[in-house]
Each structure stands twice: as C-alpha cells, then as structure tokens.
N, CA, C and O atoms as a GROMACS GRO file, in nm:
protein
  216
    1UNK      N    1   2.438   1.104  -1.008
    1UNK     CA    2   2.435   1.112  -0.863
    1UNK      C    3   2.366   1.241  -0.817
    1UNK      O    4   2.304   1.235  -0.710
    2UNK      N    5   2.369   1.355  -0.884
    2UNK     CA    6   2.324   1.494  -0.877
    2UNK      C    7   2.157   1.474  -0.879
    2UNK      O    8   2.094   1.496  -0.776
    3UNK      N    9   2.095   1.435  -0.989
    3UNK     CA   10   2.017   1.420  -0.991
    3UNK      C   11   1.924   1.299  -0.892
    3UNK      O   12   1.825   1.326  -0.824
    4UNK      N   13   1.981   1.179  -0.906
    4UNK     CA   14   1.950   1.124  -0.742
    4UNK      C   15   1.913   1.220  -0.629
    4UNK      O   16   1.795   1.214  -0.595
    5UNK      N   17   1.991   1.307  -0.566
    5UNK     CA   18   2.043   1.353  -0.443
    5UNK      C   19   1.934   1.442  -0.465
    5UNK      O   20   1.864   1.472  -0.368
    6UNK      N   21   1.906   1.495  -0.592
    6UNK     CA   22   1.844   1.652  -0.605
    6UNK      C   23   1.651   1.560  -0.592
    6UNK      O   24   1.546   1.611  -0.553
    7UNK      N   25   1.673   1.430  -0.637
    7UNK     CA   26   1.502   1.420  -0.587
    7UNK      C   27   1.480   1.368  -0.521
    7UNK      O   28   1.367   1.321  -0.536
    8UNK      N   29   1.554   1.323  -0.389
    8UNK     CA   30   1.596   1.266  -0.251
    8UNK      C   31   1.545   1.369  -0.197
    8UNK      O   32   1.446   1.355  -0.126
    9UNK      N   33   1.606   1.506  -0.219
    9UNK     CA   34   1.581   1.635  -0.123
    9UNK      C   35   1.483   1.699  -0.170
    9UNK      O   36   1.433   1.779  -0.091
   10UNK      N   37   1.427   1.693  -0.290
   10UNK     CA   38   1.283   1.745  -0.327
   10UNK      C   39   1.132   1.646  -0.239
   10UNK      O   40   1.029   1.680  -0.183
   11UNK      N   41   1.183   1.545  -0.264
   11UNK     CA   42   1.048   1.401  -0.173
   11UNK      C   43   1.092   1.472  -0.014
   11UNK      O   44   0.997   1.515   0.050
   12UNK      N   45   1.213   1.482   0.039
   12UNK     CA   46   1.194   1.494   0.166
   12UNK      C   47   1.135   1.660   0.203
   12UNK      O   48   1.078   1.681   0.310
   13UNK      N   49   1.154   1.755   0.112
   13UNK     CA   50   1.141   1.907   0.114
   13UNK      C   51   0.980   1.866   0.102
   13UNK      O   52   0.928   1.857   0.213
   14UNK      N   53   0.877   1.834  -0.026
   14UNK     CA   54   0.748   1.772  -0.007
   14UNK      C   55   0.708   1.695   0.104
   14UNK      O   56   0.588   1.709   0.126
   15UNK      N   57   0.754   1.633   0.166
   15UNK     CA   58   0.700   1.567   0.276
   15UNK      C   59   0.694   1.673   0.419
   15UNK      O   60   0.602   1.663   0.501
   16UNK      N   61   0.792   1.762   0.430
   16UNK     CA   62   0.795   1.838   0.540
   16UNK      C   63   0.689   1.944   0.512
   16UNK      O   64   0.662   2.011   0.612
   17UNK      N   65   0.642   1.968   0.433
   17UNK     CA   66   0.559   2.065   0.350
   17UNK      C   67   0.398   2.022   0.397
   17UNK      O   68   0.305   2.100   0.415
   18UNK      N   69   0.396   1.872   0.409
   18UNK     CA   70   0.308   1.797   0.410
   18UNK      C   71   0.290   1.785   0.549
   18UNK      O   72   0.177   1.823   0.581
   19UNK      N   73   0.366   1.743   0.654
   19UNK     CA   74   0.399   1.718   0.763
   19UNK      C   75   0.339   1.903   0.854
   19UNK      O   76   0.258   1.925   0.944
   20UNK      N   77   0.387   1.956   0.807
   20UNK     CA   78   0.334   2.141   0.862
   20UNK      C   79   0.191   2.156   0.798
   20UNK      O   80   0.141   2.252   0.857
   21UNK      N   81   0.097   2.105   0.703
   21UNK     CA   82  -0.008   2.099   0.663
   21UNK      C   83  -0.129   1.994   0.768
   21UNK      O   84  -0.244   2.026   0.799
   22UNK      N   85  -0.052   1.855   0.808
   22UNK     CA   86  -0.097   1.764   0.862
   22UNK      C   87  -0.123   1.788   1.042
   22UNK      O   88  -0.201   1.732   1.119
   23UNK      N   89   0.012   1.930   1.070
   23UNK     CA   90   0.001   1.922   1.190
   23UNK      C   91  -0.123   1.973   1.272
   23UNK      O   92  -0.145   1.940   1.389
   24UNK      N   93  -0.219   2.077   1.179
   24UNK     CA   94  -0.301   2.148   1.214
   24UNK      C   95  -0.404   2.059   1.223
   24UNK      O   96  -0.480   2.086   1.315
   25UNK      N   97  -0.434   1.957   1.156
   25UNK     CA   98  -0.550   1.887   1.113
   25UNK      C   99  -0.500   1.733   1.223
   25UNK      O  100  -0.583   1.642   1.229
   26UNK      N  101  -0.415   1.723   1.273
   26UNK     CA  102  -0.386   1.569   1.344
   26UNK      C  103  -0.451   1.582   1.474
   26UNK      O  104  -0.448   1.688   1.536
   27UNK      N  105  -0.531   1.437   1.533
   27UNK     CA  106  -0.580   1.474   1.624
   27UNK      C  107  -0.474   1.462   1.804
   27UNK      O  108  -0.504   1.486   1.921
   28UNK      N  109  -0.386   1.428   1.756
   28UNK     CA  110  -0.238   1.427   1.866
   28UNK      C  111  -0.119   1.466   1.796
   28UNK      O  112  -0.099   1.488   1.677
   29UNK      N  113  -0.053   1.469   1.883
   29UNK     CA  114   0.112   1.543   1.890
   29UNK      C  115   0.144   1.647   1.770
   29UNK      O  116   0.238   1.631   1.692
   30UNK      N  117   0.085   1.717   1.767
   30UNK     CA  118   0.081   1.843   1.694
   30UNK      C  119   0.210   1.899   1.674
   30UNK      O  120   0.271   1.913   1.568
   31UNK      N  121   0.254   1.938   1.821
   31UNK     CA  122   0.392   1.974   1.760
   31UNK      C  123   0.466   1.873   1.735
   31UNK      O  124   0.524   1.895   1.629
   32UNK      N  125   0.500   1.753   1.786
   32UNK     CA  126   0.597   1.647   1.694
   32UNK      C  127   0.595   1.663   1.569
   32UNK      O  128   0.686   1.669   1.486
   33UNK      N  129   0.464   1.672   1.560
   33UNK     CA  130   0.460   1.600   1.379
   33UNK      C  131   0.460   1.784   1.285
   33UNK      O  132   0.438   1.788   1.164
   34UNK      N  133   0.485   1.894   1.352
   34UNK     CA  134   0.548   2.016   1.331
   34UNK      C  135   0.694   2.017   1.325
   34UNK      O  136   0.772   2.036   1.232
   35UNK      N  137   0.710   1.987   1.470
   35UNK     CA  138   0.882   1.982   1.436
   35UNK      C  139   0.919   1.882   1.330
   35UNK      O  140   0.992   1.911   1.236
   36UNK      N  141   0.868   1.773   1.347
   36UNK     CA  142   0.954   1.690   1.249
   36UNK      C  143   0.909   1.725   1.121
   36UNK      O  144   0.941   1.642   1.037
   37UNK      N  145   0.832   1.843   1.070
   37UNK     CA  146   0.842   1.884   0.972
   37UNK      C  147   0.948   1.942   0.908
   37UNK      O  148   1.008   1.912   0.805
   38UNK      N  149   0.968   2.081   1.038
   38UNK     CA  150   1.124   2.135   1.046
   38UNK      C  151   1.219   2.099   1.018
   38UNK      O  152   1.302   2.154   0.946
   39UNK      N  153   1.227   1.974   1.084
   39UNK     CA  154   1.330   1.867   1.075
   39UNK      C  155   1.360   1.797   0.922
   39UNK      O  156   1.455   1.722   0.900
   40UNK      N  157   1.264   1.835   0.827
   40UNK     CA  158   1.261   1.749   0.708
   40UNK      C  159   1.286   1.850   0.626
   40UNK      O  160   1.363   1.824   0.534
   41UNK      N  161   1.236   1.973   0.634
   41UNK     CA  162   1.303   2.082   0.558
   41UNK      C  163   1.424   2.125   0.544
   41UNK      O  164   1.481   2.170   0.445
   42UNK      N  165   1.482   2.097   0.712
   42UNK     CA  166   1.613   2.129   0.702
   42UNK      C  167   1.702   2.022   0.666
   42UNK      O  168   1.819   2.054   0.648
   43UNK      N  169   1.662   1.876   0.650
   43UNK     CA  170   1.740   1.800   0.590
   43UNK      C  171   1.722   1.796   0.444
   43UNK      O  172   1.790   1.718   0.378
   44UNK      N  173   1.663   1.849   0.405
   44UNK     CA  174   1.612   1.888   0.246
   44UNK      C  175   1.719   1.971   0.215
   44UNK      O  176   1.812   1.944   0.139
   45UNK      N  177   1.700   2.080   0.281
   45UNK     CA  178   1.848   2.204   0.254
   45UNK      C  179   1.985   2.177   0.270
   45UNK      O  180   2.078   2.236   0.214
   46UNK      N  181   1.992   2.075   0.359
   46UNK     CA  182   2.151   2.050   0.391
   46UNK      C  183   2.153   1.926   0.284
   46UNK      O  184   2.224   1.842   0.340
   47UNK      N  185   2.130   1.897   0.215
   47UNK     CA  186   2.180   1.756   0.122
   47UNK      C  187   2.200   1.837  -0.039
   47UNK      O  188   2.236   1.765  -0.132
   48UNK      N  189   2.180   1.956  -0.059
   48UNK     CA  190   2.250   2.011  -0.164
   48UNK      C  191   2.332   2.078  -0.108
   48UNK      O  192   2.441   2.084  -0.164
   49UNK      N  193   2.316   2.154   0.022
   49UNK     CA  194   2.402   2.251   0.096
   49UNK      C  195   2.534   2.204   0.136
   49UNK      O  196   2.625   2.285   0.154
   50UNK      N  197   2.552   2.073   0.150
   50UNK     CA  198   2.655   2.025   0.189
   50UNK      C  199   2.715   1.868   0.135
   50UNK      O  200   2.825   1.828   0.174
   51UNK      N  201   2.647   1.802   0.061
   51UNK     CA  202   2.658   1.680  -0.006
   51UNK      C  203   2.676   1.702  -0.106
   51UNK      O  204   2.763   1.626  -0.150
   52UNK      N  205   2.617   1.811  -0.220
   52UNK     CA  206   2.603   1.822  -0.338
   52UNK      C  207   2.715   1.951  -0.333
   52UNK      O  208   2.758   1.981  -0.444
   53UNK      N  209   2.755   2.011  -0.247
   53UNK     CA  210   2.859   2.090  -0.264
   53UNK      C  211   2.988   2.111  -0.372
   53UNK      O  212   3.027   2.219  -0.417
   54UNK      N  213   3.041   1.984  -0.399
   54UNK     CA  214   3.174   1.955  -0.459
   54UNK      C  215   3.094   1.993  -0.601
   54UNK      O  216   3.153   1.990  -0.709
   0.00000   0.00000   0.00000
C-alpha cells in the first residue's frame, strides 16, 4: 500500500512540475493551469504527510 501511495504522489508531484513548466508556454489561462499546478504539488505532499503517516 506504501508503495502504491508513494507513486500516486510521485505521478501527481511530476505532473505539477509539468503543469508550472506548461504555464509559461500555454496560449490561455496561465494562471489556472499555474495554480493548479500548486494545487498538485500540494496534494503530492499531503498524501505521505498525512495518509502515509501511520
């Protein structure tokens, strides 16, 4: 299950990575597709931070 969870939050930590790379280069909603980068990093951090806790 550890390992599940741990490359759940690595694909979503890469995608937000991707998403802050894409925002500069997109030809609309720049910041959406910024924040929801944010948004993917920090759900990256909270799924060992708090799921994988125990």
């Amino acid at each position: 299950m550890n390992v599940v969870a741990f490359i759940i939050a690595f694909a979503i930590f890469v995608l937000g990575i991707w998403l802050f790379g894409f925002a500069f280069t997109a030809p609309a909603l720049q910041g959406a597709i910024f924040i929801s980068g944010i948004l993917a990093i920090s759900v990256s951090l909270a799924i060992p931070f708090h799921i994988l806790r125990n």
